[in-house]
C-alpha positions in Angstrom: 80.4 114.7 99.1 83.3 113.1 97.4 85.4 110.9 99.3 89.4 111.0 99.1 91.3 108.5 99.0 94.7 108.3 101.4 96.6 107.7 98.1 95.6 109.6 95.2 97.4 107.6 92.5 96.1 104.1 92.4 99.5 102.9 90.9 100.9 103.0 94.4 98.7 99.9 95.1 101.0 98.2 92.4 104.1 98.0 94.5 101.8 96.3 97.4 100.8 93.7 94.2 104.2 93.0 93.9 105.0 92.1 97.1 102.1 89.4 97.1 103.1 87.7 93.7 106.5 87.2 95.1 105.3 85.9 98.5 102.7 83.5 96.3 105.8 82.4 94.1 107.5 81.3 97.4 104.7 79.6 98.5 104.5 77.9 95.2 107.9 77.3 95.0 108.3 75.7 98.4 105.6 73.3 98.0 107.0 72.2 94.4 110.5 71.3 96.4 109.1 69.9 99.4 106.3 67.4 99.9 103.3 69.9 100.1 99.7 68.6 100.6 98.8 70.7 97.5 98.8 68.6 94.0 102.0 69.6 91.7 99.3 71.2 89.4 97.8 73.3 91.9 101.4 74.6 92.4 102.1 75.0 88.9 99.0 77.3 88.1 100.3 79.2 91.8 104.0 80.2 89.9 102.8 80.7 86.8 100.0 83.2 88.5 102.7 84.8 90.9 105.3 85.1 87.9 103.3 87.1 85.4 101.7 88.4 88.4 105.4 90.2 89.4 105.7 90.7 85.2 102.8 93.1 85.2 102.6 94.5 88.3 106.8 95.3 87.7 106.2 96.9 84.7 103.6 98.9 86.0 105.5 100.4 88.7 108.5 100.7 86.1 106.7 103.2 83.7 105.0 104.6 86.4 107.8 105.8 89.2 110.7 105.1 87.0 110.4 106.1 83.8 
């Protein structure tokens, strides 16, 4: 029996992807301009993560509901 999934193309998930990198990047961002109780490096690695996060996951959705 094959099982169906509620969306058939998995490139939907994408936009979902994009949505968490940008909430990441805020998260990131916030604690870099206040005093978090994360380490500035921890941050740093965070928005560099969520930035090429949105990068890919952008493009993605670009070439696949855009283009």
């Amino acid at each position: 029996m094959k099982s169906e999934s509620l969306v058939r193309d998995p490139a939907f998930y994408d936009i979902f992807g994009v949505v968490a990198f940008i909430f990441i990047g805020y998260v990131a961002l916030s604690g870099l301009l206040s005093d978090g109780n994360l380490q500035e490096w921890h941050l740093f690695i965070l928005l560099i993560i969520s930035i090429l996060g949105i990068i890919v996951d952008s493009l993605m959705v670009y070439k696949r509901f855009f283009s």
